[in-house]
C-alpha positions as CSV (number, residue, x, y, z in Angstrom):
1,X,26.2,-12.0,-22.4
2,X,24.6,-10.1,-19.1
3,X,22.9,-7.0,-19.9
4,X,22.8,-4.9,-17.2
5,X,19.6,-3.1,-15.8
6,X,19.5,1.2,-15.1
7,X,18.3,2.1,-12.3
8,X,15.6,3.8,-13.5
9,X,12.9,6.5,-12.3
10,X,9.8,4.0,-13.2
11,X,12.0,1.2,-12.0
12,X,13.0,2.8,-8.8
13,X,9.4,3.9,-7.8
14,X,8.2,0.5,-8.5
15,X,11.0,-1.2,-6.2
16,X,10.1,1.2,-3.8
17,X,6.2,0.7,-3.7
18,X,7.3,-2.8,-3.6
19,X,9.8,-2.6,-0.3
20,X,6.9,-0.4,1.6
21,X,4.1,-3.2,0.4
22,X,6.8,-6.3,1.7
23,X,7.7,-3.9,4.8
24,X,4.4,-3.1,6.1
25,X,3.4,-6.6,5.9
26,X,6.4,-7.3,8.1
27,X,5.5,-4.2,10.6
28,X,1.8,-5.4,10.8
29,X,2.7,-8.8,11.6
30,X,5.2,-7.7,14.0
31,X,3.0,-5.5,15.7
32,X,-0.1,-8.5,16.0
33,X,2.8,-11.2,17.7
34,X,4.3,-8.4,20.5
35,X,0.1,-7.8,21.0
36,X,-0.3,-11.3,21.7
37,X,2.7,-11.5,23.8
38,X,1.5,-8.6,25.9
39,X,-1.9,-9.0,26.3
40,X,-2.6,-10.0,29.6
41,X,-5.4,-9.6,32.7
42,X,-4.6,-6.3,34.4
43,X,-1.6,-5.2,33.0
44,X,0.5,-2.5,34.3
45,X,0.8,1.2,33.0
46,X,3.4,0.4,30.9
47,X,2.5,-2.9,29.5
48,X,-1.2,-1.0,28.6
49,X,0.7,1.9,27.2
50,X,3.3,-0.5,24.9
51,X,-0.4,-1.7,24.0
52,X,-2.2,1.3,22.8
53,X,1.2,2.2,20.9
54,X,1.8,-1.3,19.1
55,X,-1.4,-0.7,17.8
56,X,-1.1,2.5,16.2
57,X,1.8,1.1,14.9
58,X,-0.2,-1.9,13.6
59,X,-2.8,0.4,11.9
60,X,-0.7,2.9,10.4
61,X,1.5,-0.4,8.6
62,X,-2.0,-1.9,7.7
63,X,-2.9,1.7,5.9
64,X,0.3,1.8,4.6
65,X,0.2,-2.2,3.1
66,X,-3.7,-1.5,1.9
67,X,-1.9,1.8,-0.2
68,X,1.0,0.1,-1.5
69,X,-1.2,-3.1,-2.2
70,X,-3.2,-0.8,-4.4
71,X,-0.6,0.9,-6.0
72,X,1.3,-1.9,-6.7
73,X,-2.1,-3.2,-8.6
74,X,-3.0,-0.1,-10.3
75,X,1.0,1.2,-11.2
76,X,3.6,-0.7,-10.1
77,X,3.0,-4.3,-10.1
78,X,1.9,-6.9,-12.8
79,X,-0.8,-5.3,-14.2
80,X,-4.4,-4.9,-13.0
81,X,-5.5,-8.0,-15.0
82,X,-3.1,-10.6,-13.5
83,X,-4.2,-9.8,-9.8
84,X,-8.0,-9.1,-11.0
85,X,-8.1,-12.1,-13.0
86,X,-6.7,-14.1,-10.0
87,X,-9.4,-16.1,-7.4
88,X,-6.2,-16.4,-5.3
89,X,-5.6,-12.6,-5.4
90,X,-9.4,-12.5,-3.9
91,X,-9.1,-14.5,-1.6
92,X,-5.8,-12.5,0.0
93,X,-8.4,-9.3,-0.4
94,X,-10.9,-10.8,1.6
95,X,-8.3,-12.4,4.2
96,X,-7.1,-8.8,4.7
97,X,-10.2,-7.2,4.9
98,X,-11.5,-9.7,7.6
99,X,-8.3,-9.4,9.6
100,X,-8.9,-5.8,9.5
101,X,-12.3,-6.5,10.5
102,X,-11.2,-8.8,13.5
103,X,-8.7,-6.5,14.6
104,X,-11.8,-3.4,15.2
105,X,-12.1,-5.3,18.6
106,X,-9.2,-4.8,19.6
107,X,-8.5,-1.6,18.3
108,X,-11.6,0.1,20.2
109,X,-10.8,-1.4,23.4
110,X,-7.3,-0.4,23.2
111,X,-9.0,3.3,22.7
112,X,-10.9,3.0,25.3
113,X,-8.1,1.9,27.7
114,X,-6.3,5.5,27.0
115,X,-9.0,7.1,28.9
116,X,-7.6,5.9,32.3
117,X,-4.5,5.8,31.0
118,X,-4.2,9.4,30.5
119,X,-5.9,9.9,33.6
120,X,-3.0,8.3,35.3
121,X,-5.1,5.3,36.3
122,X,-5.1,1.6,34.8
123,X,-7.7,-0.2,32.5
124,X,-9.8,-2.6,33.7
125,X,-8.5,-5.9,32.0
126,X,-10.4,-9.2,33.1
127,X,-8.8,-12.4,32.1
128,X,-12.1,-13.0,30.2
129,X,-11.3,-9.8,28.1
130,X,-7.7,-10.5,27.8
131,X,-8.6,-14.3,26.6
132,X,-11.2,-12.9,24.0
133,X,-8.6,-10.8,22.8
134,X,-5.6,-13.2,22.9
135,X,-8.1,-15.5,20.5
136,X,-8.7,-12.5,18.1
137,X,-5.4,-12.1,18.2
138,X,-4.0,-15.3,16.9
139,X,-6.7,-16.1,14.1
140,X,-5.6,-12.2,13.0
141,X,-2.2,-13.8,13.1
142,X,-3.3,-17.4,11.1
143,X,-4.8,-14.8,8.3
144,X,-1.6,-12.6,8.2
145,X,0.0,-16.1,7.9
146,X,-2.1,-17.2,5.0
147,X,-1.8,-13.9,3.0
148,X,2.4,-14.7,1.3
149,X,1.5,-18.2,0.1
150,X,-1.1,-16.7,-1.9
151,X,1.3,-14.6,-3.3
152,X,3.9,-17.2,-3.8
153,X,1.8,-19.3,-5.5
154,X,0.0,-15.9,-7.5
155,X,3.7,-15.4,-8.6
156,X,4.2,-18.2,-10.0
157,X,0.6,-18.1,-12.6
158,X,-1.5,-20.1,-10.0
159,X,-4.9,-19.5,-10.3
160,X,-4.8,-17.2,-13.6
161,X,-6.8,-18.2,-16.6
162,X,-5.4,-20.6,-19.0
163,X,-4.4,-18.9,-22.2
């Protein structure tokens, strides 16, 4: 016999924590690929501007993921002992925080190229600069990477205490 499941209030505002914690991740990795595949020594006004705007995008998901992450410990998820118990759930903490420490690099130079930018004038990009960032840029990408197999396997008990 199936026993069917209401759509509740609690349920539907866990399901939807969940969906903006899965769909930022998505956005955030998005964002850190089309950087990599635009950065590039002295790019164009457009290709600087699709820049400066893939990051915003980037940080607002990565504010959005940190909230949902949180919630989803404190409210919505498993309960705060099964992630807090968890070395696994640690380490995903400490890959995020370093990727969002990695990507402050960026992020700051991408600022700084909207000075000449809104002057109508082009940031100065070496190749040295856009190599430097390109590199930042993919070990962001190997951390984002890292981040759902520690979850898959978290999902499935790995790393909790034994009982």
């Amino acid at each position: 016999m199936h026993l069917a499941v209401a759509l509740t209030t609690d349920i539907a505002k866990s399901a939807g924590v969940a969906y903006l914690h899965y769909l930022s991740f998505m956005v955030c990795f998005g964002a850190l690929v089309l950087e990599r595949r635009l950065i590039k020594a002295d790019p164009n006004r457009g290709e600087a501007t699709a820049m400066v705007i893939t990051d915003i995008v980037y940080g607002i998901a990565a504010l959005a993921l940190l909230v949902s992450g949180i919630l989803r410990v404190i409210h919505f998820g498993q309960g705060s002992d099964f992630y807090t118990q968890n070395p696994l759930f640690w380490w995903k903490v400490g890959i995020y925080l370093s990727v969002g420490g990695l990507s402050l690099y960026p992020t700051i130079t991408y600022i700084l190229w909207a000075i000449p930018l809104r002057k109508g004038e082009l940031p100065k990009v070496s190749e040295v600069l856009a190599t430097r960032l390109g590199w930042i840029i993919n070990v962001e990408l190997l951390g984002f990477a890292s981040i759902p197999m520690l979850a898959t396997l978290m999902a499935r008990g790995v790393g909790l205490p034994a009982a």
